[in-house]
C-alpha positions in Angstrom: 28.9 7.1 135.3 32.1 8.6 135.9 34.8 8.2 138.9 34.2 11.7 140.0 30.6 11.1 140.7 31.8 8.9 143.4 33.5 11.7 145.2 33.1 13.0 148.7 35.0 14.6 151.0 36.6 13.4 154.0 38.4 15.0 156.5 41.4 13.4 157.5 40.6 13.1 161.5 37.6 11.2 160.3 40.1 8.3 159.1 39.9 5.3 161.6 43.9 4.5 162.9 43.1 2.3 165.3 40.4 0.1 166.1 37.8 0.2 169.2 37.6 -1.9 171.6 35.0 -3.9 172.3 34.7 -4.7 169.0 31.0 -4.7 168.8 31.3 -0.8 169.9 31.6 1.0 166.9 29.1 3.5 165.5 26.5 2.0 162.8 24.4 3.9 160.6 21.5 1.5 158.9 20.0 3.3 155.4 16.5 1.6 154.5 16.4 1.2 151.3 12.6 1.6 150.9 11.6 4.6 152.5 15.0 6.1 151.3 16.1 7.2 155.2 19.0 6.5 157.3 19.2 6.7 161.6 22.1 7.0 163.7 22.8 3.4 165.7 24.9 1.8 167.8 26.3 -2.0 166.2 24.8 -3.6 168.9 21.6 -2.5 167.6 22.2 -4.9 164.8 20.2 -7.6 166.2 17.3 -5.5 166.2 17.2 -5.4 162.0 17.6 -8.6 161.4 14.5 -11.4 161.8 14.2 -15.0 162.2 14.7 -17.1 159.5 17.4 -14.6 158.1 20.7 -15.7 157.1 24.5 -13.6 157.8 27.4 -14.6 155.7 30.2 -14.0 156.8 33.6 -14.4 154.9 36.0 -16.4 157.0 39.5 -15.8 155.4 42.6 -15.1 157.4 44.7 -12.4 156.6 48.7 -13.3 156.1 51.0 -11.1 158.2 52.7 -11.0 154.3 54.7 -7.8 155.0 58.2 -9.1 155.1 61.5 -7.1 154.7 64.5 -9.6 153.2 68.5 -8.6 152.7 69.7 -9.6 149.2 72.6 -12.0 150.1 74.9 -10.4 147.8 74.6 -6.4 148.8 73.2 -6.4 152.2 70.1 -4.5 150.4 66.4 -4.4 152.1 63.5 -4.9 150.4 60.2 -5.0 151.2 58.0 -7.8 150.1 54.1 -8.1 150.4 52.4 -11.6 149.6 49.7 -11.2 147.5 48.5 -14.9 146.3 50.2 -18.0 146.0 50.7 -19.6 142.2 51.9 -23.0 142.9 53.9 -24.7 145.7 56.4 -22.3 147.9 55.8 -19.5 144.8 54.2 -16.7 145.7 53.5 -13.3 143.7 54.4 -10.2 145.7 55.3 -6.7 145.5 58.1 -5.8 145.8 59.8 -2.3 146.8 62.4 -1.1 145.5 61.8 -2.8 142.7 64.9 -2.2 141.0 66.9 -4.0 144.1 64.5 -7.3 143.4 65.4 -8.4 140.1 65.2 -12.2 138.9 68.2 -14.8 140.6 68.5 -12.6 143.3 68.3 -14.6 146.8 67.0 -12.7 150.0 67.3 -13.8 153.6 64.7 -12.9 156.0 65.9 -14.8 159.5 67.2 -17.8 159.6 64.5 -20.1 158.5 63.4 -18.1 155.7 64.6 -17.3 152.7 63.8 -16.9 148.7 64.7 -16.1 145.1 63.0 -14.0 143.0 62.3 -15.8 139.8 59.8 -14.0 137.4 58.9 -10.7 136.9 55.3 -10.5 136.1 52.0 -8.2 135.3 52.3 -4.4 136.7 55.8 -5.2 138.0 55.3 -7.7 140.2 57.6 -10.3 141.3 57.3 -13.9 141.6 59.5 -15.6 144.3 60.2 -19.1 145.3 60.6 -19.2 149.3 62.7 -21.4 150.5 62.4 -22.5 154.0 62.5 -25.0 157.2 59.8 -26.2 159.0 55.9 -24.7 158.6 55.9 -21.9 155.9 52.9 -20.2 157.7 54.3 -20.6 161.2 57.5 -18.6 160.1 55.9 -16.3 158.5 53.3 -15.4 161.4 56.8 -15.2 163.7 58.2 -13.1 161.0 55.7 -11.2 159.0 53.7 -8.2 159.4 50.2 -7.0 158.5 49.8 -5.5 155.7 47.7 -3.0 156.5 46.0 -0.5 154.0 48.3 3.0 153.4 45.6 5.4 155.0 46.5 3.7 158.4 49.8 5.0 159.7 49.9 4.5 163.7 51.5 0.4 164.8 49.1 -2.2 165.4 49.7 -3.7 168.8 47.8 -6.5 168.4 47.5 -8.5 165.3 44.3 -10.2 166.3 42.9 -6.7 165.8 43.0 -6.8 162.2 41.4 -10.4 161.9 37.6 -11.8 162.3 37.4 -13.4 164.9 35.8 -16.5 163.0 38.8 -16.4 160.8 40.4 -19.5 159.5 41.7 -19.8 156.6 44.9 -18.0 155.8 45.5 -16.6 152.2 44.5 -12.8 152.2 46.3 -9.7 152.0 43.5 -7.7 153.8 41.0 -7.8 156.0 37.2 -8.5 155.3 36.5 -5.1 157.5 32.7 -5.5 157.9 33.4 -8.3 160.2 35.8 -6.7 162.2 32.8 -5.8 164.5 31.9 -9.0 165.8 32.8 -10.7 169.2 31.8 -14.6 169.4 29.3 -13.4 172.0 27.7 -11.1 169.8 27.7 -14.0 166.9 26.0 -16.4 169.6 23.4 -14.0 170.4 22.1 -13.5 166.6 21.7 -17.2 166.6 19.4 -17.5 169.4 17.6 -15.0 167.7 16.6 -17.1 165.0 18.8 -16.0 162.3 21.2 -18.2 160.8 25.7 -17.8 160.0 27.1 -19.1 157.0 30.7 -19.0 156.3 32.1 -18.4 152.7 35.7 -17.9 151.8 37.2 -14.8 149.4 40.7 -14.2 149.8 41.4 -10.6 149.5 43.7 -8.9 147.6 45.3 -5.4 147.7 43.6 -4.4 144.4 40.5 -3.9 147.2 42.9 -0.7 147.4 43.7 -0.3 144.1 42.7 2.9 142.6 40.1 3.9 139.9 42.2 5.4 136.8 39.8 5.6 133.9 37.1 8.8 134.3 34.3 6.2 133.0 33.5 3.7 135.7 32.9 1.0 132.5 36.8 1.2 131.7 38.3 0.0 135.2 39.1 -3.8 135.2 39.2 -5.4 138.3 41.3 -7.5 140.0 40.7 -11.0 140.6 40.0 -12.7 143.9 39.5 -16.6 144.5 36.4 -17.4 146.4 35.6 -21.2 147.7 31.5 -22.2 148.9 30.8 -25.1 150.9 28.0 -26.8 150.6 26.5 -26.0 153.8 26.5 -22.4 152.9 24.9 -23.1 149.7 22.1 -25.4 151.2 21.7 -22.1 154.1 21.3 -20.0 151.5 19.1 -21.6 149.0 17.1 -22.8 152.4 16.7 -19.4 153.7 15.1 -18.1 150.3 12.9 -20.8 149.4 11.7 -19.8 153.6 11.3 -16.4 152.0 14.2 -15.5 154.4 17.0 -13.0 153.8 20.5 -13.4 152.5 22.6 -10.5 154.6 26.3 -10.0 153.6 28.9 -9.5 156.1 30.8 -7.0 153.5 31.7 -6.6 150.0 33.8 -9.5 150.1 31.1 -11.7 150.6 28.6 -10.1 148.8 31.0 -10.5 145.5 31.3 -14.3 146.4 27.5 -14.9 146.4 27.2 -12.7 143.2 29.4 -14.5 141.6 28.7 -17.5 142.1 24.9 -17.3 141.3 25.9 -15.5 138.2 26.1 -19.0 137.6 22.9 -20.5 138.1 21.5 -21.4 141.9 23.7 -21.2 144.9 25.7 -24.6 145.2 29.0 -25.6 146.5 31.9 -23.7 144.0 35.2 -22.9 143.9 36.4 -20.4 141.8 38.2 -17.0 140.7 36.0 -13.5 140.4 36.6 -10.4 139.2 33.2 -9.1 139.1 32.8 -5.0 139.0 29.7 -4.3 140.8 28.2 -0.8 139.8 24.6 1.0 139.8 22.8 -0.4 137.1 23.8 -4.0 138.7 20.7 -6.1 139.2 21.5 -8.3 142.6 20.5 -11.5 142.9 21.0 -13.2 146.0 22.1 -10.5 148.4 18.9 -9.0 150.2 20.9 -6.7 152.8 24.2 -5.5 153.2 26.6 -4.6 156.5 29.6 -2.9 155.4 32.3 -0.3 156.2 32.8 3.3 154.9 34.5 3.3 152.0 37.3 5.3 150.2 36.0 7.9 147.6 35.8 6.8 144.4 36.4 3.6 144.8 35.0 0.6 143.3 33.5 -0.2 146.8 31.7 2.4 147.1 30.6 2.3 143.9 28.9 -2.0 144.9 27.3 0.4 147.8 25.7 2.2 145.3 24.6 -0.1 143.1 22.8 -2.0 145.8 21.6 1.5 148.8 21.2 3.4 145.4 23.4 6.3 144.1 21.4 9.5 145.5 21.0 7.6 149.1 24.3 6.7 149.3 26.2 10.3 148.8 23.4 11.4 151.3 24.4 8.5 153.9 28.0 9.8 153.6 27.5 13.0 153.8 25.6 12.5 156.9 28.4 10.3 158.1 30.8 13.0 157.6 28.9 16.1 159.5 28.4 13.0 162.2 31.7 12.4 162.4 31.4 8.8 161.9 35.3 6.5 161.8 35.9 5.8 158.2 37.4 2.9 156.4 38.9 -0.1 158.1 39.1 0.5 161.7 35.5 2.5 161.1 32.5 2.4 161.7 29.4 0.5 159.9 26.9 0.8 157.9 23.4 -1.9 157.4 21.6 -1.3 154.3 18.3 -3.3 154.2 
């Protein structure tokens, strides 16, 4: 297939800037996979699609506020430095703009606790720096940092909470998991008196998630790699909920990558890992049984998962019809519950 089959156009209004509140009152638009239809929802009508004896898994990663602007010591030049994953103790790979003001031995100074080096220059320009600091590295950097959200959104977020899951907890991404950006803890609680079970697995996101799609065949594009850790409760919830003849429902891509992944290795069990598994229609899945998930960008590799799993023709209908609904799109949007 090629990257232009994924395209779809998307008026600009239609972009999602800033997020709703309550959470859980965002538009959701559930495609049946089956019978090959779609209906027009509200999230909270969720609970309605999911049974007893199904499972959620949700991916429980934190996102860093790893936007950070330093002044080289020696020039009094800023640049702008976004975390992207962490190689070894205090070192960190980022990008870094301008580029050319970030070279290697050069020390920057973001406040007075924080400061770093940059010491390597590595893959697609990307710098390595060494941060140097006193006290809690993560507490400065939630006083100092801020979130890196995606380019499409261009209006201040007030509230930083806004751009987490509210089940987050582990810090180490560079973007949200989106999908669960819908859910209050009331909502969560209510599904489980329902019957249907929450697992938590972890994927730290990177900004590749935004990365574009250069090469016209789909098969060319490599894909970034993510690190993904499951616990052994998840596993045993997951390979429970099957044997039960249960479903496994992703909260998002993220998750639905880590699952994937993982049982690309044999059964479901506790794992810790690195992925950078390219899901794309001719994908056979197998452990995901349903999907909740945002509105993707065109021709990206997300929607592209979408379509492996909704199937290509349903899809492009679902978005179209999303489109002439006037549905929110990407982050801050509304969702979408393919079963």
């Amino acid at each position: 297939m090629k990257k232009s089959d994924f395209y779809y156009d998307l008026p600009e209004n239609l972009i999602a800037q800033t997020p709703v509140e309550p959470r859980t009152s965002s538009r959701l638009l559930v495609v049946n996979k089956l019978d090959k239809t779609y209906s027009d929802k509200g999230f909270v009508d969720l609970i309605d699609y999911l049974n007893p004896g199904d499972c959620l898994i949700m991916n429980d990663t934190r996102v860093l506020p790893a936007r950070i602007f330093g002044t080289r010591t020696d020039t009094g030049s800023v640049v702008e430095f976004v975390l992207l994953k962490q190689h070894g103790l205090d070192v960190w790979e980022c990008l870094a703009g301008p580029g050319k003001k970030a070279k290697v031995g050069k020390v920057f100074r973001f406040n007075d606790e924080l400061s770093c080096e940059v010491v390597d220059i590595v893959d697609e320009g990307n710098r390595l720096v060494k941060f140097i600091y006193d006290g809690v590295f993560f507490d400065i950097l939630d006083r100092v940092g801020q979130m890196p959200l995606p380019p499409y959104i261009t209006e201040k977020l007030e509230d930083k909470e806004r751009y987490q899951t509210v089940y987050s907890r582990d810090p180490g991404s560079a973007a949200a998991p989106t999908a669960g950006l819908h859910f209050t803890k009331e909502y969560i609680e209510k599904i489980r008196q329902k019957g249907i079970n929450v697992g938590f697995v972890t994927l730290n996101v990177g900004l590749g998630t935004f990365r574009p799609v250069k090469a016209d065949d789909i098969k060319d594009h490599i894909m970034h790699s993510e690190h993904y850790f499951i616990p052994q409760k998840t596993a045993d919830l997951i390979n429970e909920t099957q044997k039960n003849g249960g479903r496994v429902i992703c909260v998002g891509t993220t998750s639905c990558r880590t699952l994937e992944s993982a049982v690309a290795k044999g059964e479901i069990k506790e794992c810790s890992d690195d992925t950078s598994i390219f899901i794309y229609p001719g994908y056979e899945f197998k452990c995901m049984d349903g999907l909740l998930t945002n509105f993707h960008l065109p021709e990206s590799t997300l929607i592209m998962l979408v379509s492996a799993f909704a199937g290509y023709d349903l899809t492009m209908e679902a978005y179209k019809h999303a489109v002439e609904e006037k549905y929110r799109f990407f982050s801050f949007g509304d969702a979408m519950l393919i079963v």
